[in-house]
C-alpha positions in Angstrom: -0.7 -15.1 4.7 -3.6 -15.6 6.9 -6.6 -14.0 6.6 -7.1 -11.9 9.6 -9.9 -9.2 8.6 -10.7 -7.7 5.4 -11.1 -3.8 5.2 -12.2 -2.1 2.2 -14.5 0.8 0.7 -15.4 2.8 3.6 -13.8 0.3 5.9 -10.2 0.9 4.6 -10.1 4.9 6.0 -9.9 3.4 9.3 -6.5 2.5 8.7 -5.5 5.3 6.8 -5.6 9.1 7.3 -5.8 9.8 3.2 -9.0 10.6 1.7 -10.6 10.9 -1.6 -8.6 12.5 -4.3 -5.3 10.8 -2.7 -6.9 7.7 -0.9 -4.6 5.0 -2.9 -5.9 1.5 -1.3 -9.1 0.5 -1.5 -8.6 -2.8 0.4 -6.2 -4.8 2.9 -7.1 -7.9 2.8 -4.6 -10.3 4.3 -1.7 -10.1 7.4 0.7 -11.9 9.0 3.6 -11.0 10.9 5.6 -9.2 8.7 3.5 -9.0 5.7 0.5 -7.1 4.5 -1.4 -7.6 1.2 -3.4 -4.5 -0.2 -5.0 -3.7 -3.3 -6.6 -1.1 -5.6 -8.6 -0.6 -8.6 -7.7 1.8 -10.6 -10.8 4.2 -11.6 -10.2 6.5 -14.7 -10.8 9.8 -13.1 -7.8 8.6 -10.5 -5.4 11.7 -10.2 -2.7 9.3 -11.1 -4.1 8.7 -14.3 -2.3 9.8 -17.3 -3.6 9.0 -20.7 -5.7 5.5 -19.7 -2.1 4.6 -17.7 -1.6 4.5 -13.6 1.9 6.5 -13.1 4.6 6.1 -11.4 3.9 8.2 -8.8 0.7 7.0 -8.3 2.4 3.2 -7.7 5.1 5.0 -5.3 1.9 6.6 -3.4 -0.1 3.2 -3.4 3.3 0.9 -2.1 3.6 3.8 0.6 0.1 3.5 1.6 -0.2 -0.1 1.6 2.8 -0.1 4.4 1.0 2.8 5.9 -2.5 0.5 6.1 -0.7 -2.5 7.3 1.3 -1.0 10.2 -2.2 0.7 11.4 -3.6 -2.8 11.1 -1.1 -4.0 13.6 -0.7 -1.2 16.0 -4.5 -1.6 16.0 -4.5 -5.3 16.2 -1.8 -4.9 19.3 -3.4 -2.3 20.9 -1.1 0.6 20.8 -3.6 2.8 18.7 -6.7 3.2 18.5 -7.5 4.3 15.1 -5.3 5.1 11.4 -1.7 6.4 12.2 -0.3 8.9 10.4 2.7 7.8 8.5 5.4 9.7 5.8 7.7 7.7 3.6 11.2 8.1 4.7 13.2 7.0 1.3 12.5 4.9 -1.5 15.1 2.7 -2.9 15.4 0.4 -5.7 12.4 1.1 -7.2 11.9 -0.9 -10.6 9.0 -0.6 -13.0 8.6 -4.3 -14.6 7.0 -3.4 -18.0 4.1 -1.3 -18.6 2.3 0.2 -16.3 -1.2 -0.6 -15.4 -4.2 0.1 -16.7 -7.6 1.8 -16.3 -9.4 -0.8 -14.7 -6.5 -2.9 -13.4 -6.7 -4.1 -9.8 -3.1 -3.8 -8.1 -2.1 -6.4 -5.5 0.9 -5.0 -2.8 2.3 -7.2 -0.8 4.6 -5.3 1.5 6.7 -7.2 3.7 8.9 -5.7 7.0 12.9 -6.1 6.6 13.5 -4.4 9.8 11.9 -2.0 12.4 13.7 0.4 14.7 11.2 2.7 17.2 9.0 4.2 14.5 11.0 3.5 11.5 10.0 0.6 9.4 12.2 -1.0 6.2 9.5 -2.4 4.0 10.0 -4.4 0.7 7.3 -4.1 -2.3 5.9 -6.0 -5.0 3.0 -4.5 -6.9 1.0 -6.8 -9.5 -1.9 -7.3 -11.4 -3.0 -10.1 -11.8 -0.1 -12.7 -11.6 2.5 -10.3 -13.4 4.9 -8.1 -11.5 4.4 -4.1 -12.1 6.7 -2.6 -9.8 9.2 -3.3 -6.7 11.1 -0.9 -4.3 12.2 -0.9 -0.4 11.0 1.9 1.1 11.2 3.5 4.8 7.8 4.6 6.3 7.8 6.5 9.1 5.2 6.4 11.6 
């Protein structure tokens, strides 16, 4: 992926409508095309934190808003909106947890990748990990 501009801290809400205690990326750092690569670090007073562990949930809710951060990226990038747009996950399919979930303190990495897009309904496919192992996959819908 090529490096087209990185957005984090403060930077990141203009791509996304959520805000602190739901804001679930905390950086997007590369694009092309069809894929987007966001991340987060996972703080201990998160409120998808569960006995030192970042849920389930809380990965379906980062995946979603990775999607959601890179299609504001583009529409941005294109010129078809000015600032975040607001986007609501459609389905999730196929969603797998690969072996414990992360940490306290564990930066995830989402690569989210377009499978197809019809008017405002996007396909995505997901793959979550921290550091070079593989935490979770899914497709998902966004719509935006």
């Amino acid at each position: 992926m090529d490096i087209q501009k990185i957005y984090k801290d403060e930077d990141i809400k203009k791509l996304l409508n959520q805000r602190n205690p739901i804001l679930m990326v905390d950086s997007l750092s590369a694009v092309d095309d069809l894929n987007g690569l966001a991340g987060l670090t996972i703080h201990a007073d998160n409120m998808f934190c569960y006995n030192g562990k970042f849920t389930e949930p809380g990965l379906i809710e980062h995946i979603a808003q990775s999607a959601s951060a890179f299609v504001s990226y583009r529409a941005i990038a294109e010129g078809t909106a000015d600032n975040a747009l607001l986007g609501f996950i459609g389905e999730v399919k196929k969603f797998k947890l690969c072996g414990e979930l992360p940490s306290v303190n564990d930066i995830l990495s989402t690569t989210v990748s377009i499978q197809s897009s019809v008017m405002n309904i996007t396909m995505f496919s997901a793959e979550t990990k921290v550091n070079d192992r593989v935490v979770a996959t899914c497709q998902m819908k966004l719509s935006v």
